[in-house]
C-alpha positions, -999 to +999 in steps of 0.1 A: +000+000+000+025+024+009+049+015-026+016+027-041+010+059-023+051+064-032+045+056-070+011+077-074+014+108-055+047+119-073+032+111-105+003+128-101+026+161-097+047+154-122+017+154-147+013+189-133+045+205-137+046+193-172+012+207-182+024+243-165+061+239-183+048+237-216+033+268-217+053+303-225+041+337-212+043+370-233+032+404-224+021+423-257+017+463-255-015+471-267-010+516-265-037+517-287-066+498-266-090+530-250-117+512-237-134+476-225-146+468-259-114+472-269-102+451-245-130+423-255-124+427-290-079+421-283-095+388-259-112+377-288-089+384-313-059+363-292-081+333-281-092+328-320-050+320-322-046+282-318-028+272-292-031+302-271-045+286-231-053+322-212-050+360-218-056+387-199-061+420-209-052+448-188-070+483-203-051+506-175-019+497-180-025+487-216-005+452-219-019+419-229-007+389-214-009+358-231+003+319-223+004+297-252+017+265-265+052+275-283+050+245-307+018+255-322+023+294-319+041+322-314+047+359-305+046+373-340+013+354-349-004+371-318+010+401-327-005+397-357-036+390-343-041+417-326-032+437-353-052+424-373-084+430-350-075+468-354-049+475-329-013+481-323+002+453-311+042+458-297+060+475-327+033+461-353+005+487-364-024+483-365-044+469-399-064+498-416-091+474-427-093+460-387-095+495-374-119+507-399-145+475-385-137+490-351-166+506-333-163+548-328-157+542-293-121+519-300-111+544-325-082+567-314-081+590-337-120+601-333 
C-alpha cells in the first residue's frame, strides 16, 4: 500500500508540472486599446489563435498577457492577431481594414 501511495502521489505532480512547463508567457503592449470593448475585442482576437490557453487583458496599463503553447504558436502570430483585430500590437500597427470594422468608441483617432 504504501509503494503505491510512493508511486502515485509523485506522479500525479509530475503530470502537473509538465502541463504548466509547456506553456510560454508573453506580455504584448496594446497603446492603442481605449476602452473595455477594446479590451473584449484584443481577448477575442488572441483566443481565435490556436494554441493560445489564457489571456488577460489589462485596459489601464494597456498590456496583454498571453500563455500559449510554443510548438503551435508564437509571438509574432499574436502580434499579428491583434493587429489584425484593429490595434497596435508591440512594434506592429495596426491593420487599416481591422481599425476601420472597429466601433467609434475603439477608435483613437475620433
Amino acid at each position: 500500500m504504501k509503494l503505491l501511495f510512493a508511486l502515485i502521489i509523485p506522479a500525479f505532480l509530475f503530470a502537473g508540472c509538465l502541463k504548466q512547463d509547456g506553456l510560454q508567457t508573453v506580455t504584448v503592449k496594446a497603446k492603442t486599446m481605449v476602452c473595455a470593448t477594446c479590451a473584449k475585442n484584443i481577448e477575442k482576437a488572441v483566443y481565435a489563435v490556436e494554441g493560445v490557453k489564457s489571456v488577460n487583458v489589462d485596459l489601464k496599463t494597456k498590456t496583454v498577457e498571453v500563455k500559449f503553447l510554443p510548438v503551435t504558436t508564437n509571438l509574432q502570430t499574436i502580434e499579428v492577431a491583434i493587429s489584425d483585430a484593429g490595434y497596435d500590437a508591440n512594434d506592429r500597427k495596426r491593420d487599416p481594414a481591422g481599425y476601420d470594422k472597429l466601433d467609434a468608441c475603439c477608435k483613437i483617432d475620433g
